[in-house]
Structure formats: structure tokens, C-alpha cells
C-alpha positions in Angstrom: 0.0 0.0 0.0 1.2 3.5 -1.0 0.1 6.4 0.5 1.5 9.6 -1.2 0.7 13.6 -1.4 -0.1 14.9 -4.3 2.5 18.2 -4.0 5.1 16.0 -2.5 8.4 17.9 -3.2 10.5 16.2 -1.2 9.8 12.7 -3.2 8.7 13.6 -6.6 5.4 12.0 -7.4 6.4 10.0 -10.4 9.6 8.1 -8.3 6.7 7.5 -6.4 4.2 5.9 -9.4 6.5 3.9 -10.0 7.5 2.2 -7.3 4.4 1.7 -7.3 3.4 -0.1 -10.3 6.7 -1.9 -10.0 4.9 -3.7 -6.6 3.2 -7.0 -7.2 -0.6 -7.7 -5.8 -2.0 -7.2 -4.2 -1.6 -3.1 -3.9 -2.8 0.1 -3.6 -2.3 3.8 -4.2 -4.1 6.5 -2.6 -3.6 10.2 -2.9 -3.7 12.7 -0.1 -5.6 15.8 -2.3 -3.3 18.6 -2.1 -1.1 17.5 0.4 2.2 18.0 0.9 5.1 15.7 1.8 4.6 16.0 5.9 0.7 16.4 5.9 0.2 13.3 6.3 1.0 13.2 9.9 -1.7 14.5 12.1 0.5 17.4 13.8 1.0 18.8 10.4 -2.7 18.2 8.8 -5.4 16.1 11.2 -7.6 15.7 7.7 -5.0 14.1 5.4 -3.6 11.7 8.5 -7.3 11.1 8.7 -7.7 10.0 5.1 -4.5 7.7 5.2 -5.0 6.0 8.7 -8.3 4.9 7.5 -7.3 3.4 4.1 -4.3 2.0 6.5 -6.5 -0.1 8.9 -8.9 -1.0 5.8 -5.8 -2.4 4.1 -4.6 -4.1 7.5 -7.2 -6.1 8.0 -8.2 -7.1 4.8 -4.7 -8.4 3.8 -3.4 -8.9 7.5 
């Protein structure tokens, strides 16, 4: 599972595509909407951390 921001600039976006595609299955991308690279921890952005925590445990316990 990948969980990236869409205005990442500390890990361009495409590096992160395609490490992406280059995963086997099962897998999963989701974007953090105009996010960048640090909001996606709560003390930066409690919506983003929001949206990847819950993709997180959805992933956790259906491939856990």
C-alpha cells in the first residue's frame, strides 16, 4: 500500500508511481488531495492523517 501527497516535493510524485506499479498484488495507491510531503501526519494536517490511517487499517485487516 502507498500512501502519497499529491504536491510532494521532497519525493517527486512519479519516483513514487513507479514504485508503485513496479509492486506486485495485491496493492494500492491512494492520494492525499493537495497534500504535501509532511501532511500526512496528524500534527501537520489532522484531515489528510485522517484519510491515510483509514485506508491503512482498511488495508490491515483485509490483507493482515
Amino acid at each position: 500500500m502507498f500512501i502519497y501527497s499529491e504536491n510532494d516535493f521532497l519525493v517527486p510524485v512519479d519516483q513514487q508511481i513507479k514504485c508503485y506499479e513496479a509492486c506486485g498484488e495485491p496493492k494500492k495507491i491512494v492520494k492525499l488531495p493537495g497534500a504535501q510531503h509532511y501532511e500526512s501526519y496528524y500534527f501537520c494536517s489532522p484531515e489528510h492523517h485522517e484519510i491515510g490511517m483509514v485506508e491503512a487499517i482498511e488495508w490491515f485487516r483485509k490483507y493482515l
